[in-house]
C-alpha positions in Angstrom: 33.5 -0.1 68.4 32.6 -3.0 66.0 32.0 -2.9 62.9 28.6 -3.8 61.3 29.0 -7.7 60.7 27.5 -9.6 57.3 24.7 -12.7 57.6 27.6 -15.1 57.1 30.1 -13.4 59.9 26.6 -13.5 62.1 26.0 -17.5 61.4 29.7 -18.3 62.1 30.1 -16.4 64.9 27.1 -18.2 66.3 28.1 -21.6 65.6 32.1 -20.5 66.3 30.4 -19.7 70.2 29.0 -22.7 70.8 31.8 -25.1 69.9 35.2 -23.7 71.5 38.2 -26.2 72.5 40.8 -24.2 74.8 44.4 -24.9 75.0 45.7 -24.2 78.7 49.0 -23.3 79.5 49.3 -23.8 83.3 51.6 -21.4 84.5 50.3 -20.5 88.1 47.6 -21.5 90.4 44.7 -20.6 88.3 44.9 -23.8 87.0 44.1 -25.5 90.0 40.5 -24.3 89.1 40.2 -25.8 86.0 39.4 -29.7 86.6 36.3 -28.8 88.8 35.1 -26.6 86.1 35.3 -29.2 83.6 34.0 -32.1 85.9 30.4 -32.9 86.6 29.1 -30.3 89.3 30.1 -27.5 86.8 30.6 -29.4 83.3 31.6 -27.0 81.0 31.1 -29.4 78.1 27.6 -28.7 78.1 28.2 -25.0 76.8 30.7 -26.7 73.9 33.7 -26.2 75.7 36.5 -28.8 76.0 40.0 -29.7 76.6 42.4 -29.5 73.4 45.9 -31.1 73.5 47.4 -29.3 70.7 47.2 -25.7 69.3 46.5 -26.1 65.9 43.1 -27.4 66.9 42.4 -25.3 69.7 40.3 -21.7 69.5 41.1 -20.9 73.1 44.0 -20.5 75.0 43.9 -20.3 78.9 46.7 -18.2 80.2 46.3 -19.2 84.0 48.9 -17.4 85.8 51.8 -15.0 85.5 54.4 -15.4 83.0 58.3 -15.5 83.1 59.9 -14.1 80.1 61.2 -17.5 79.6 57.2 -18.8 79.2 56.1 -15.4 77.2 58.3 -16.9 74.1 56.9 -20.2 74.2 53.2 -18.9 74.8 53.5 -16.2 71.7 55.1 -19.4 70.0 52.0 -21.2 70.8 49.5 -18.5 70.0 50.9 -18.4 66.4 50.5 -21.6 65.8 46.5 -21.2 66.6 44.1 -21.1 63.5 42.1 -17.6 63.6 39.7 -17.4 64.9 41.6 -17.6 68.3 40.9 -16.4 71.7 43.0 -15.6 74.9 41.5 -15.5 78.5 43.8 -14.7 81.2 43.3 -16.2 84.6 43.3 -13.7 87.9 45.6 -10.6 88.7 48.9 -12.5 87.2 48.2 -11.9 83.8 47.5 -8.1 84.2 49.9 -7.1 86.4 52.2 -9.9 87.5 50.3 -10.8 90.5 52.5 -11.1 93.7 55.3 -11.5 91.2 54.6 -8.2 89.8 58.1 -6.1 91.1 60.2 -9.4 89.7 62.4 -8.5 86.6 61.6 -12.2 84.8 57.8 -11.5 85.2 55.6 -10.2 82.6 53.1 -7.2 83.3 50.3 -6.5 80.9 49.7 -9.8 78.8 48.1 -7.5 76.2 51.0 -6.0 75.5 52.7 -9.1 73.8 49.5 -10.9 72.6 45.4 -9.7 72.5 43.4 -11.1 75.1 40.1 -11.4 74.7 38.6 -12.1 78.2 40.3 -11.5 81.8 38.6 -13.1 84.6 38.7 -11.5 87.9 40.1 -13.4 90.9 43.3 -14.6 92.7 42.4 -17.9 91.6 39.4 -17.7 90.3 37.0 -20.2 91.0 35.3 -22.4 88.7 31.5 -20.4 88.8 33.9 -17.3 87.6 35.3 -19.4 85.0 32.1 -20.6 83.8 30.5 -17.1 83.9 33.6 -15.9 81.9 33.3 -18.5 79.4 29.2 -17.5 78.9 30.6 -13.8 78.3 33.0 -15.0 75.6 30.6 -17.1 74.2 28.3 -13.6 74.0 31.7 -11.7 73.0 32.3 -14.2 69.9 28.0 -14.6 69.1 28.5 -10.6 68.8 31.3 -10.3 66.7 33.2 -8.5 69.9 36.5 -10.9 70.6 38.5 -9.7 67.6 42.0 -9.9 69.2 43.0 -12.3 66.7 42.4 -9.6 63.9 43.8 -7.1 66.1 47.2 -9.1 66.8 46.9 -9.4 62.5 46.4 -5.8 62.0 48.9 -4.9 64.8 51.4 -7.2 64.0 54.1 -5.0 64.1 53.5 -3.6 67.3 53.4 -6.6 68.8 56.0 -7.8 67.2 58.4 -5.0 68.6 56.4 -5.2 72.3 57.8 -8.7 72.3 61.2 -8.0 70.7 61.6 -5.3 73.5 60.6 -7.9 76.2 62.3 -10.8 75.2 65.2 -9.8 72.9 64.0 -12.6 70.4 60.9 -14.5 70.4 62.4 -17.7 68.1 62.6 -20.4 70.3 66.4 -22.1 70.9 65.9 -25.9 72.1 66.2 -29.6 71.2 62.4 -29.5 69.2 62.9 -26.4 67.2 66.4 -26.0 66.0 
């Protein structure tokens, strides 16, 4: 249920929907469908969508395949980094349920247990008319006021926080760049 939104939450959630760079971190095949859905036959630049090479600029990130517990630390990493508003999509069954990886013990069930995600779009891979009709709906999710997993990960925090702490033991990240 959302809440009643003000005349400036309506005018930036419009213009917010029509101008959305995503962030993808390709972790399965999912992202196999990605460079026909930005080239010309489906071009999703002409809905404002395009390619982002950092996360502090980025409002969306692509989750395109199942995750290790290894590659749940650095995506939450990532994710925080994100300015809110921020969006996750998840690509195909991975990212629900683990996909064909989903009886390993390094594989991640349930995504939205560690981080919100706004948008899952159905489809083991899906292809790049699914993507673009997922992108429309979160385009109509954010224009509504609806993709609020970026104030529910905010409002939540803890619970998150302790999802992810269960999962992964810590979620700081021990390597060369972040020491």
């Amino acid at each position: 249920m959302t809440k009643q939104q003000s005349a400036w939450e309506k005018v930036a959630n419009m213009l917010r929907a029509r101008s959305l760079w995503m962030l993808y971190y390709c972790t399965g095949c999912g992202a196999i469908e990605l460079p026909p859905t930005m080239t010309s036959r489906f071009d999703m630049e002409r809905f404002g969508i395009g390619p982002m090479a950092t996360p502090r600029q980025a409002d969306i990130l692509l989750i395109t395949g199942y995750l290790s517990t290894k590659t749940l630390r650095r995506v939450v990493y990532t994710y925080e980094q994100m300015q809110a508003p921020k969006y996750i999509v998840g690509f195909g069954s991975c990212t629900l349920n683990g996909g064909i990886y989903y009886d390993s013990y390094a594989t991640i069930n349930k995504l939205d247990l560690y981080i919100p995600v706004d948008l899952y779009l159905a489809g083991c891979m899906p292809r790049p008319e699914a993507i673009v009709t997922g992108f429309k709906k979160l385009m109509e999710k954010i224009d509504k006021g609806e993709a609020d997993g970026w104030k529910r990960y905010q409002e939540n925090y803890e619970w998150y926080k302790k999802n992810q702490l269960d999962a992964l033991g810590e979620v700081y990240i021990h390597d060369e760049f972040h020491e």
